[in-house]
N, C-alpha and C positions, 0 to 999 in steps of 0.2 A: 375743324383742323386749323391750326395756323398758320397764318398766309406769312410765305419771307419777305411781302413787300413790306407786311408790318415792321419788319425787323430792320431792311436796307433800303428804306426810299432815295437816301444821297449815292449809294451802291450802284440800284436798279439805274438811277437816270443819268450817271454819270458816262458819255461816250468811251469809252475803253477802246469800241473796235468801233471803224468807220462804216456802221448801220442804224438803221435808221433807231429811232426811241424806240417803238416796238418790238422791232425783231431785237433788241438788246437786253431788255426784260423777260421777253419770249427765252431766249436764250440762256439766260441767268436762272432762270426758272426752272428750265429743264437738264440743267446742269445740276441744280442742287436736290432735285427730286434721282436723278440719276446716283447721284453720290451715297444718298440716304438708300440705295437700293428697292424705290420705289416706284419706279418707270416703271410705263406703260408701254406695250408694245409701239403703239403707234405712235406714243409719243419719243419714242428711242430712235424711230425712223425719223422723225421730225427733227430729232437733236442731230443726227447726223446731215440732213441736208444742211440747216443752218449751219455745219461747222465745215462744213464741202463750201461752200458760199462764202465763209468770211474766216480763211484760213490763219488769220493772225487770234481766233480763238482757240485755235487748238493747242497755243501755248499755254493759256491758260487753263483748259481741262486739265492737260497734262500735271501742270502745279496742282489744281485743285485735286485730282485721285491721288499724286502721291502725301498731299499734307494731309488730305479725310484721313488715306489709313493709320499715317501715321499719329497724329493727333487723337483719333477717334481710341487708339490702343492707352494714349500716355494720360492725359487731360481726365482730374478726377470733375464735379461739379464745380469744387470753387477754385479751380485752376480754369474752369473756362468763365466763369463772373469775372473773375481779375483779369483774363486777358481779354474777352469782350473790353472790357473796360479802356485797357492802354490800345488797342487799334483803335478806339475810337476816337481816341487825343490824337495817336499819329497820324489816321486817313484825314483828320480835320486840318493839323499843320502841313500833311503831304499837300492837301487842294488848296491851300492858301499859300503857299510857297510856288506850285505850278502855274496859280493865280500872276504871281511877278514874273516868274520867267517868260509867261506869255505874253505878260506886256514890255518887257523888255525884247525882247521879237520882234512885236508887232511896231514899234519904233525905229528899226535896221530897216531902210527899204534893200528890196532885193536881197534881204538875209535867208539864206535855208534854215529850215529848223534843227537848233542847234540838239548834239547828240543827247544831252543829258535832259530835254523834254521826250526824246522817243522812248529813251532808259525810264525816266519814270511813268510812261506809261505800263510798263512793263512791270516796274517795282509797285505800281499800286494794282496790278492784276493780279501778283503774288499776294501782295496785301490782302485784296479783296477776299480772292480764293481763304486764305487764314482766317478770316471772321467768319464766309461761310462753313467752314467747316466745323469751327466753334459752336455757333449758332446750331449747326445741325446737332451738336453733339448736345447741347442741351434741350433741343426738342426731341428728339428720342429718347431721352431721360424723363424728361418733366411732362411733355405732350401726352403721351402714351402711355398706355395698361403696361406692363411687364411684358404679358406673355397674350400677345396677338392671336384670335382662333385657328387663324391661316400659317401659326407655325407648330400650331400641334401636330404633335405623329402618333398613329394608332398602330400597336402591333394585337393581333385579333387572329383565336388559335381554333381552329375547327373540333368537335367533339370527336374523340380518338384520336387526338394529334396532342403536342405539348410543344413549346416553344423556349429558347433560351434567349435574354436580351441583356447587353451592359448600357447604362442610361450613361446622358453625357458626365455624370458627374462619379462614374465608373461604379454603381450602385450594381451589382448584376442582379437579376427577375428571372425566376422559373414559372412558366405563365402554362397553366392547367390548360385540357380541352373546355371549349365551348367559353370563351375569358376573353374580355378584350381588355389594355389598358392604354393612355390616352397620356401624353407625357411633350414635353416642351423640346425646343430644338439645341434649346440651350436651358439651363437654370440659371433665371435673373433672378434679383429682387432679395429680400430678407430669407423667403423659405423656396424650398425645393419641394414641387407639389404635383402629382399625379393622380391618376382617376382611374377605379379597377371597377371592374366587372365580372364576376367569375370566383377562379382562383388562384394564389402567384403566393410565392415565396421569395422574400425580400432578403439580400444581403447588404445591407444599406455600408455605403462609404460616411466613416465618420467626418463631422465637421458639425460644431460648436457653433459655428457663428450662422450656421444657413439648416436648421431644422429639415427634415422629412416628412411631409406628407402623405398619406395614402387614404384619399375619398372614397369611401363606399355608399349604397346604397342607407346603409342603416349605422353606421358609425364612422371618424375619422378617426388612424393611427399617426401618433406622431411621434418621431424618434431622431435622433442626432445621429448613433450609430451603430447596428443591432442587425441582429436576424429573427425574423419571423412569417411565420404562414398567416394568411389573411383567407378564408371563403366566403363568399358573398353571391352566392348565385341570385337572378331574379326570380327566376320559377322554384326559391325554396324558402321555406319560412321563417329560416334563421339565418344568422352570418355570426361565424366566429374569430377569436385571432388568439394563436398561439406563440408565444415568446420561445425562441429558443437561447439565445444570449441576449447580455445587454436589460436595454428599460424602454418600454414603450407607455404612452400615457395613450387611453381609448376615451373618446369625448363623442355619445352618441349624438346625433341627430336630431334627437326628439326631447333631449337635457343636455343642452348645452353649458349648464353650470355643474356637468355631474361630471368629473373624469372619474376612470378607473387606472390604477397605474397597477401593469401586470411584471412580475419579474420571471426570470427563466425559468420554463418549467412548469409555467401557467397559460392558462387559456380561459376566454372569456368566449362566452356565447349568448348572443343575444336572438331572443323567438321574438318575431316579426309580430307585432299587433295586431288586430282586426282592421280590416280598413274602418275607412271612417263613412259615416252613413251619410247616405244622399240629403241636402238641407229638408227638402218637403219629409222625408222619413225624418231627420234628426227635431223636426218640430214633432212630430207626435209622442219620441221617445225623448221629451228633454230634460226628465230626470234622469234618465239613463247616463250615470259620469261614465266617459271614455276610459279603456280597457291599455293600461298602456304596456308596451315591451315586455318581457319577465330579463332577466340580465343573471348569466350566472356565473360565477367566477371558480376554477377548479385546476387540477392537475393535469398536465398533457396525457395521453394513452399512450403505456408501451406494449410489445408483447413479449412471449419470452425468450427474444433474442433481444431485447431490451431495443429491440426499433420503434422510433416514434413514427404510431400511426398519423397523426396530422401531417407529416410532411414524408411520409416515407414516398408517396407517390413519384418526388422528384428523381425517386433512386430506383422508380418503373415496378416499384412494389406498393401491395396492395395490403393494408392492415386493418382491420376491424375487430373489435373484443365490447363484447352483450350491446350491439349494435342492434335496431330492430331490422327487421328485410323490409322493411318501405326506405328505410333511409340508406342501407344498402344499395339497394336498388335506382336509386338517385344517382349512387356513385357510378355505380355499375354502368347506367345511359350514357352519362358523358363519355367515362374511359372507353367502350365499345363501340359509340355512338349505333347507341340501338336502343328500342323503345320496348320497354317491361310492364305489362299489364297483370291487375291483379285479379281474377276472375271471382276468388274468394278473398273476402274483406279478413277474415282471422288471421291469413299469412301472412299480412303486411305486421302484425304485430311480434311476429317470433323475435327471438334472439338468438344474435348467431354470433361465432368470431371463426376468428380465419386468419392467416395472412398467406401469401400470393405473390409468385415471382416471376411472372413471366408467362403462367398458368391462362387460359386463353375460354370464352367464358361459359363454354361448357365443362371443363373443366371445375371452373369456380362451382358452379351450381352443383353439378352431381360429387363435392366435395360437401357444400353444405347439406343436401341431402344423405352423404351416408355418414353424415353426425351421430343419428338415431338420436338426434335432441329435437327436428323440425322432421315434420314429415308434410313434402310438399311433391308436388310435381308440375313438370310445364313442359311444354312445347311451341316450335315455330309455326305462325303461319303463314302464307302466302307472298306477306310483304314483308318477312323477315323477324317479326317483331316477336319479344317471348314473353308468352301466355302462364303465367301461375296458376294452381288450380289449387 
């Protein structure tokens, strides 16, 4: 971290208020950790005694919060270099001019200190205040990460639940059950960048100059200004994204020099690789070359009301067409939150389609059952969960 005495050695030790050298740096210090909105509890208690105690600082707080906000809103980078710069030619002429006044004082006996030494004690607390603020404004620039871990915020949607959020940069998110995403308090910086887990449909706000992110487990989307559905579950072997307007470029994980660029109407899916084997196993199998991703690039699924099944979910319906029931089935957990066992391994392979509005999930099932295209059956047991046979 850096320290401000680095910054104001001539600042920190110059008397301003009649305490001692210590408690005036103490002071100074806790002033500008207060401004920057990084006090500490105990030390906010300690800023207030010291300012109970030597009440001619509280003119200066006073100066100092209203020129941080204000400065901290106006002041691009090199408008705070150029004015660091000229405070430092005036604080030096300010203390070498205060230099003669004092000794033009100190040669009047019995003179009181005349008004325009108490006034510039005053004009150089304003002063001071103005450079910290500067200062500050370029260590929260320069010093720091953009996006701090302790200003992230997570919205995280239980399975049979769904969620709606507008991000700061009025982006809106339809966030699936059992989905968490992970998003800044603000968007600093070049991009605008967020972390999903799950499933979310993005209406991204356009802007040119500050890209969109969205980090998945297995691939990053990047977009200016678009809509699209993202899946990414952890408990499933793929994660796809479908384009509904607009241009997204997809840049996996594991090819970083490989983008895909999908346009509307497209959807990429990428099937999850084999892990990777444990070193002692990977020495016995080391010609065995690693198995990477498969990536497939295709059209979105409608039905024949022409809804698109990748995102119809947001609209509380349900779409599937020559889907198998294992993967079904996946769907079907989260939206119900309830767990689907398959007693016989062949049903997980059927093919079913369907769409679904409202339909609740016995319903779903004994629709896909009087298909006469699958023939399955299942039941609840004890702890709720439903059993295929």
């Amino acid at each position: 971290m850096i320290s401000f005495r680095e910054f104001l050695p001539p600042l920190l030790s110059y008397p301003y208020m009649d305490i001692n050298q210590k408690e005036n740096n103490r002071l100074w210090y806790l002033l500008a950790r207060k401004m920057a909105n990084e006090i500490a509890e105990a030390e906010n208690r300690e800023l207030i005694t010291l300012l109970q105690a030597n009440p001619d600082a509280l003119y200066a707080q006073e100066i100092l919060s209203q020129q941080w906000l204000d400065s901290y809103k106006k002041f691009s980078s090199k408008d705070a270099d150029d004015a660091f710069e000229k405070h430092q030619v005036r604080m030096q002429k300010a203390i070498d001019d205060n230099a003669v006044s004092e000794y033009e004082n100190n040669i009047e006996e019995n003179a009181q200190p005349k008004v325009r030494v108490i006034w510039w004690r005053y004009v150089s607390v304003a002063a001071a205040c103005i450079l910290v603020a500067l200062i500050l404004f370029k260590w929260n620039n320069q010093a720091k990460p953009q996006t701090r871990a302790e200003e992230l915020q997570q919205l995280a949607t239980q399975y049979g639940s769904k969620s709606q959020l507008i991000l700061p940069d009025g982006t809106k998110v339809w966030l699936n059950g059992g989905s968490t995403l992970d998003y800044p308090k603000q968007f600093s910086g070049p991009l605008r960048e967020v972390t999903l887990e799950g499933e979310a449909f993005f209406d991204v706000t356009e802007n040119k100059q500050q890209p969109f992110l969205v980090h998945t487990k297995t691939f990053t989307v990047k977009v200016l200004g678009t809509a699209f559905n993202i899946r990414a579950y952890k408990d499933e072997d793929s994660a796809s994204a479908s384009l509904i307007r607009g241009s997204v470029e997809v840049e996996l994980n594991t090819r970083k020099n490989n983008k895909v660029l999908l346009r509307p109407n497209e959807k990429l899916v990428v099937s999850a690789a084999p892990a990777m084997a444990e070193p002692r196993e990977a020495a016995t199998h080391a010609a065995i070359a690693p198995v990477e991703a498969e990536v497939k690039k295709s059209l979105i699924t409608t039905d024949r009301f022409n809804t698109v099944a990748e995102t119809a979910w947001v609209d509380n319906k349900l779409v599937f067409k020559n889907k198998s029931f294992e993967q079904i089935a996946l769907v079907l957990e989260k939206w119900f939150a309830v767990e689907i066992c398959f007693k016989n391994e062949n049903r997980k392979k059927l093919n079913l389609s369907g769409t679904f509005d409202g339909e609740n999930l016995d319903e779903i099932l004994k629709a896909f059952m009087e298909t006469g295209a699958s023939t399955f059956s299942y039941k609840k047991d004890t702890a709720g969960a439903i059993i295929i046979y």
